[in-house]
N, C-alpha and C positions, 0 to 999 in steps of 0.2 A: 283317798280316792275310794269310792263306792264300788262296788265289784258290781261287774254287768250280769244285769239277771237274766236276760236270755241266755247267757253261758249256763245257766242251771239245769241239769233235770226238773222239773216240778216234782217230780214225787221223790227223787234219790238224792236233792240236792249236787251239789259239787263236786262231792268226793276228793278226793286224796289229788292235791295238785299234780301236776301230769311232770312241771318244771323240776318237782324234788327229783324224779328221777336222772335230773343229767348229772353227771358224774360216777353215777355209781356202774360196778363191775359186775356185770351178768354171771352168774355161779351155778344157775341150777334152772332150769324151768321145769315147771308142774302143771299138769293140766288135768281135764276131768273130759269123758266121753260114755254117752249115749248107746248100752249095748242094748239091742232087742233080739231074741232070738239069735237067727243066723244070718240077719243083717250086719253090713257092714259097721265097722262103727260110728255115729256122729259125730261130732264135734270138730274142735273141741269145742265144751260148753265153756267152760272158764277158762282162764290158765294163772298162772301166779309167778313172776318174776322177783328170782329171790339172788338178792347181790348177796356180795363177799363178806357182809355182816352180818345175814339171816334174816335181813328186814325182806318181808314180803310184800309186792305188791299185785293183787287180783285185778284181773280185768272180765269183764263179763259185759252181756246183755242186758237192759231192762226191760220190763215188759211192754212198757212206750218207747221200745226201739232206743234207748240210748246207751253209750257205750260208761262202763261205770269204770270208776279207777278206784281202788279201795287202799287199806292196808290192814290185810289182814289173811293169817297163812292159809294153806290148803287145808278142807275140810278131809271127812273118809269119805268113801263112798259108803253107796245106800241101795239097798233091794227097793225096785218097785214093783215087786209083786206080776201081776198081770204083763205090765205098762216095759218091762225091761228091768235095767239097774242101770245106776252110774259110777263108772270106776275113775280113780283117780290113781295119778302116778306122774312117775319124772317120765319128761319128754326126752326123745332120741332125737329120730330126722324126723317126729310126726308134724314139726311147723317150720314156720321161717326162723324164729329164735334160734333153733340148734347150733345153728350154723354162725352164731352169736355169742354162744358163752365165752367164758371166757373177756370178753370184750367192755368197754367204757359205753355206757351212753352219753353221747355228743351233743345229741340237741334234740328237743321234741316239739312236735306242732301240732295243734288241734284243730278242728274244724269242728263246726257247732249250728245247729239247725232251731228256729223261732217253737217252742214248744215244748222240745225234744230237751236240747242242753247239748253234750257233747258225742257227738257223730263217729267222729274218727279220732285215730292217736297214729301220729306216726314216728317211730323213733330211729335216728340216726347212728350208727357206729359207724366204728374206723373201716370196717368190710363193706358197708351198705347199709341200707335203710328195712326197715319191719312197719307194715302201715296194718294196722286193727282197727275195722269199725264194725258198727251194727249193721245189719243189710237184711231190713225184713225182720229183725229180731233175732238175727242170728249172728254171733262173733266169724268173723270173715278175715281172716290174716296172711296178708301177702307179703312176699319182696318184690321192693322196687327200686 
């Protein structure tokens, strides 16, 4: 069977299948955030779901708005001078995940736009559901 190209990003391709993630055991989450000044902080920009094996999977933004699935671990952060910096680190209660670890993923669902490639990831555990899309270009992560 042909895999359907509208599921693609055009420039980031496919990325990391979204279905490898069910079964595995949420261990750690990581993420990256936007400081300027004495603004608040952004993000997150990325984040990285890293099960009970050490395999990492990154989710993020493309620049044509699409939500990317990768595998591959957290970067450092980085000074941008003027612009801020970006820190990275393990997540607390700063997302829906927190409240996650520990747990199986159950089942995942995508949602996917003519251009774009893939929009939204929503993933199921035994407590609840964690939904991640792009909105505008920016990673957007609820419980629902």
């Amino acid at each position: 069977m042909e895999p359907d190209e509208s599921n693609e990003c055009l420039l980031h391709g496919a990325g990391a299948s979204a279905q490898s993630l069910v079964g595995r055991r949420l261990a750690k989450v990581v993420g990256s955030w936007h400081l300027y000044g004495s603004d608040a902080p952004a993000g997150p920009l990325d984040v990285w779901l890293i099960d009970d094996r050490g395999a990492a999977i990154h989710l993020t933004t493309g620049s044509d708005w699409c939500l990317i699935i990768e595998a591959s671990k957290p970067h450092a952060g980085y000074d941008m001078g003027d612009s801020g910096r970006v820190t990275v680190g393990a997540i607390r209660e700063e997302t829906p995940f927190a409240g996650h670890v520990g747990e199986d993923v159950l089942e995942v669902r995508e949602e996917h736009a003519p251009n774009t490639g893939r929009v939204a990831l929503e993933l199921t555990f035994p407590t609840g559901r964690v939904r991640c899309e792009s909105w505008a270009g920016d990673l957007c992560l609820t419980s629902v």
